[in-house]
MARKE-840997 format. One record per residue (C-alpha): x, y, z; residue in one letter. Coordinates in steps of 0.5 Angstrom, whole numbers, padded with zeros to 4 digits. Example, Ala and Ser with C-alpha at 12.3 -4.5 7.8 and 13.67 -1.06 7.14 Angstrom:
2
SITE  east north    up code
SITE  0025 -0009  0016    A
SITE  0027 -0002  0014    S
end
This chain:
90
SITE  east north    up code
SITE -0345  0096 -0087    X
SITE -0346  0099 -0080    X
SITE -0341  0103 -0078    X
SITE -0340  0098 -0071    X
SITE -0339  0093 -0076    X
SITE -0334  0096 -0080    X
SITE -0330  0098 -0074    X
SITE -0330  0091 -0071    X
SITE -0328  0089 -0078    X
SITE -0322  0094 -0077    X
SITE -0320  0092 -0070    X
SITE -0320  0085 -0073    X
SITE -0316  0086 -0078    X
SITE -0311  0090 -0075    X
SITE -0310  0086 -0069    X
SITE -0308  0081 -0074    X
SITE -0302  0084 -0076    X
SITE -0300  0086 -0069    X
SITE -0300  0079 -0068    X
SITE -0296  0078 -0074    X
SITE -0290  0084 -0072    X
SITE -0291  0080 -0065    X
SITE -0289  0074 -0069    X
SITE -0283  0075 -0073    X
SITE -0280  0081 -0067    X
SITE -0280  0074 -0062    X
SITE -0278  0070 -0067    X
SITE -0272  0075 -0069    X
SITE -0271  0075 -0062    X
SITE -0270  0068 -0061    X
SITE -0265  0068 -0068    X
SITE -0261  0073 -0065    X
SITE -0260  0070 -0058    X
SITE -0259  0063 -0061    X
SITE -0254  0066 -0064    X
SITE -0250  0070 -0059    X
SITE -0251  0065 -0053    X
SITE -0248  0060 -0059    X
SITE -0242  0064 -0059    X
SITE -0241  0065 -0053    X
SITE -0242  0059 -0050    X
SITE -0236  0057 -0057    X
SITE -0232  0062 -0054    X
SITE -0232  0059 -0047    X
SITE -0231  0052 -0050    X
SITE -0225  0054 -0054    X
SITE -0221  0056 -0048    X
SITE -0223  0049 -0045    X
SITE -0223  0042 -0046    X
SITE -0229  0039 -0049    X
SITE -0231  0033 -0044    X
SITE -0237  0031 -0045    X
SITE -0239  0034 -0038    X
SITE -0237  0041 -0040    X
SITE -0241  0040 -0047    X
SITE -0248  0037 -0044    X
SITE -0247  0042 -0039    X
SITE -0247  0048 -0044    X
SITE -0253  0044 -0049    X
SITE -0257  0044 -0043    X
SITE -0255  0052 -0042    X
SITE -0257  0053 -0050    X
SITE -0263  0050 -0050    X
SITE -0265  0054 -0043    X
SITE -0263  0060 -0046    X
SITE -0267  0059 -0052    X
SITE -0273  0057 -0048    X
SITE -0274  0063 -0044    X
SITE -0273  0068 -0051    X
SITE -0278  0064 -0054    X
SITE -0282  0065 -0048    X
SITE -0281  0072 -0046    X
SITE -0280  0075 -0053    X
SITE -0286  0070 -0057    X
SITE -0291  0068 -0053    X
SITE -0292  0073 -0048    X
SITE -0293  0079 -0053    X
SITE -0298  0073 -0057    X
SITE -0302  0072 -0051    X
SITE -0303  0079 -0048    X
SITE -0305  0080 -0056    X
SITE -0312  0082 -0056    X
SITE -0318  0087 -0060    X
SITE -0317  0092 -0054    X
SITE -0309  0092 -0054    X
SITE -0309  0093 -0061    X
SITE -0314  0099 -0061    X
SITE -0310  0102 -0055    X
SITE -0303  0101 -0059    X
SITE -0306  0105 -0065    X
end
């Protein structure tokens, strides 16, 4: 084996599992801050009545809150993810 070959294959295999961290840190992320906004936003409704407007409103805020964990904490690391990142990180 060539030695460029052997650290291709290295680099290959270790971006590999900086995409696997960056995967299960954004979907820790996302569990973690689904749960909280949903506590929050229970707190809130628990001081107020559920009418229907209130309740489409905060679903509405749960899925936007959702939607911007997942895409700063999961998709953003995945995009930036690559052969010279990974070899910068280490």
């Amino acid at each position: 084996m060539n030695p460029i070959t052997g650290l291709a294959q290295y680099l290959d295999r270790l971006e590999k599992r900086l995409r696997l961290f960056a995967w299960t840190r954004g979907a820790a992320a996302t569990v973690g801050i689904a749960l909280l906004l949903t506590l929050v936003i229970v707190g809130v409704m628990m001081g107020s009545a559920f009418t229907p407007s209130s309740l489409l409103a905060v679903r509405a805020l749960l899925f936007v809150g959702i939607g911007a964990v997942v895409a700063v904490a999961l998709i953003v690391p995945l995009l930036r993810m690559n052969r010279r990142r990974a070899a910068g990180e280490v």
